[in-house]
N, C-alpha and C positions, 0 to 999 in steps of 0.2 A: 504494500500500500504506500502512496506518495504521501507522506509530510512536505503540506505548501506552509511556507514560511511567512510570519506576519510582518507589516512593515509600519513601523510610526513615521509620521511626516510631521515635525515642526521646524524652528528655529534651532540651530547649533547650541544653542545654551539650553534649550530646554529637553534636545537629543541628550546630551552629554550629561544634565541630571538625570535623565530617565536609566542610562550606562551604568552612572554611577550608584543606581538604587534606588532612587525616588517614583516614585510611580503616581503621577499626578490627576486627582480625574473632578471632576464637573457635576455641579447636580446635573440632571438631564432636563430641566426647567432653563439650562441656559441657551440650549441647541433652538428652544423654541421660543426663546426671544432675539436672536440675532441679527441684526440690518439687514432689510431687505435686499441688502447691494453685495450681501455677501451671496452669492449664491450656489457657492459649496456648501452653505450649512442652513443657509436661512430655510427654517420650515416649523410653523407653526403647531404641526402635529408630528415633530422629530421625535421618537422612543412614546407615542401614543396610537389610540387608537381610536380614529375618529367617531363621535358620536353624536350626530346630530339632537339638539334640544327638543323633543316633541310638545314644549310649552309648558314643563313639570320646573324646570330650572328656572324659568323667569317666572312663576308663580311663587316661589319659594321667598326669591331674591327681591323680587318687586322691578326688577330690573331686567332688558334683554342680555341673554346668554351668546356671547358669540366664540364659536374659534370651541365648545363643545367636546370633549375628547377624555378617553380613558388612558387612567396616564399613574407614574406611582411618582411620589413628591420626595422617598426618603433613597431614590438610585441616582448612585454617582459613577459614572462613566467616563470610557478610557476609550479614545475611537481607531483604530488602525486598519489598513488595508492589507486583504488577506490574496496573497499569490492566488493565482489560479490556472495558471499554464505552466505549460513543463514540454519542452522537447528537447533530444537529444541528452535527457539528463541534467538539466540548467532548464530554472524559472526565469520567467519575465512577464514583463507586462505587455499587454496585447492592444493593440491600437488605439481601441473603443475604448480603454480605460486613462488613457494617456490624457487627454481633454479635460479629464472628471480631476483625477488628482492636480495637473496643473493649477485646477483651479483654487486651489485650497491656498497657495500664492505662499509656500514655504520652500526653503534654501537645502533641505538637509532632509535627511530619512535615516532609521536604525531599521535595519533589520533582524530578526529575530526567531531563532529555534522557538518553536511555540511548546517544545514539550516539556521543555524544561523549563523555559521561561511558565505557563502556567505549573511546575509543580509548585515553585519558587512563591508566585504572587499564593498559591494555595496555602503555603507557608503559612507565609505572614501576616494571611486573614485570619487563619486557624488560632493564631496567638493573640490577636485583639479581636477572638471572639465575633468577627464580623462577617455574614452571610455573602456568599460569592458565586458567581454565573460569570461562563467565559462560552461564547459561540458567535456564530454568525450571526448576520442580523438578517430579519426577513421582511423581503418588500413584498409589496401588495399594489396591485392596481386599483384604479377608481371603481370597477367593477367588482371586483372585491371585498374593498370597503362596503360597498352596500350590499354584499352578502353577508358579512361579520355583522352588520346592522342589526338584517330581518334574523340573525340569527337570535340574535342576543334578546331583541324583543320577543322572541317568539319561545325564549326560555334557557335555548341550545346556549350554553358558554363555550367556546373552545378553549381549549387545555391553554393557547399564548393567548389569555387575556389575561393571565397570572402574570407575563413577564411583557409590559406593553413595551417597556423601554430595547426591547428587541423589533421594535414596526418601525418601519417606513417605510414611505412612498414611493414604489416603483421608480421615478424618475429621477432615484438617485442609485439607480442599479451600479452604476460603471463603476461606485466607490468598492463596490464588491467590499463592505467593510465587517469587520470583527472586532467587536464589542466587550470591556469588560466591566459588570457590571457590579458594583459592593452596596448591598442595601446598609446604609447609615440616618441614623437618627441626629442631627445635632440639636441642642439643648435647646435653642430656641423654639424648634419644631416641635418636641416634644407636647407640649401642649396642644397639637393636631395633630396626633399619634394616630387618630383615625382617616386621615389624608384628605378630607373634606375640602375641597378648595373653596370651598363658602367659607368655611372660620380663618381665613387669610388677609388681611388688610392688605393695601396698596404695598405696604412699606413693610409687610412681614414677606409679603410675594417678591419682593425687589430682594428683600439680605436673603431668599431660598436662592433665584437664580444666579446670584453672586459668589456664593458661598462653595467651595473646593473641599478637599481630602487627596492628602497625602500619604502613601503606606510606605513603607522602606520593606524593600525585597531582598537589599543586598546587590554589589555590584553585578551585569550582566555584562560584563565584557566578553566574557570566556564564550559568550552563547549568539554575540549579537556582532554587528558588523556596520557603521558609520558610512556613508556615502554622501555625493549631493543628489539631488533630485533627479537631475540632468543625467548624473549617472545610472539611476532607477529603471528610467522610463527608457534607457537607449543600450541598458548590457542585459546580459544574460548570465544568470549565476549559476554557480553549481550545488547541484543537490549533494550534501554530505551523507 
């Protein structure tokens, strides 16, 4: 069986913390508020699952419900791009993906053994006690979406509306991305332990999507492999 290799794209300083052990990730509230001008990431229903409001939400609220979505407020998220071709014994990236990751408008990429790289993060949740999910993420078309809908109204829950912060929308297929995901509570949130986005103020919803977590893994040098971008998208590497 082929191990495809995962790939982070940031900044050189924040590759080179990730190297040296830091593993930085996002609540998933922040993917869904991002400039519309970015649009590698901007998506309003990024790690949810769209749910249109049938008028139960703006009864509650007094107010209209927009943007509507099943979504979990306590997963904090690590995004990477997961190999997916292999010829000759060497991965690379394949055309149609090229476009998708430039877009993301970063200098530098780690590459990364995933098997050990996830025993590693398995580690270190395991020691601060903190709940962990490592997979692909799965897109869905528009049509789709309204099948998950009537599903859900009609009673059926499918098994991923446990983990929404693995959806997205088809039209960010090319990122072919791999997600990791550590459910955390922080101490402000706590008080909306039951995830209610009704008990959120403006200014409690602002310090959720701002708010980060950091694990230390321990260096990954030994596992991982430093490039530019430029190099990513135009070699071919070798399967170890």
């Amino acid at each position: 069986m082929v191990i495809y290799p995962i790939v982070r794209l940031s900044s050189r300083k924040h590759i080179e913390s990730l190297q040296n052990g830091k593993l930085f990730l996002r609540n998933n509230t922040y993917y869904q508020r991002i400039e519309e001008s970015d649009q590698a990431r901007n998506d309003v229903f990024d790690g949810s699952i769209p749910f249109p409001d049938d008028g139960t939400l703006s009864a509650i609220t007094g107010n209209e419900v927009k943007n509507a979505r099943i979504m979990k407020f306590t997963a904090y998220v690590a995004c990477f791009y997961h190999f997916h071709c292999e010829k000759y014994g060497c991965f690379y990236v394949p055309e149609e993906d090229k476009e998708a990751l430039l877009a993301f408008n970063c200098d530098t990429a780690l590459i990364i053994d995933p098997v050990e790289f996830e025993t590693r993060v398995r580690r270190a949740c395991e020691r601060e006690n903190l709940p962990l999910m490592m997979r692909d993420v799965f897109y869905i078309s528009p049509d789709q979406e309204k099948e998950i809908i009537e599903h859900i109204r009609s009673g059926f829950v499918p098994m991923f509306i446990r983990t929404p912060q693995y959806v997205k929308s088809n039209r960010f297929y090319e990122q072919h991305e791999y997600r990791i995901s550590i459910d955390y509570t922080p101490d402000f949130l706590a008080a909306h332990i039951n995830g209610q986005v009704l008990s959120l103020n403006d200014e409690e919803a602002k310090e959720l999507y701002e708010s980060t977590l950091t694990i230390d893994i321990g260096p990954i040098a030994d596992i991982s492999e430093i490039v530019t971008v430029e190099e990513l998208l135009n070699s071919y590497f070798k399967a170890e």
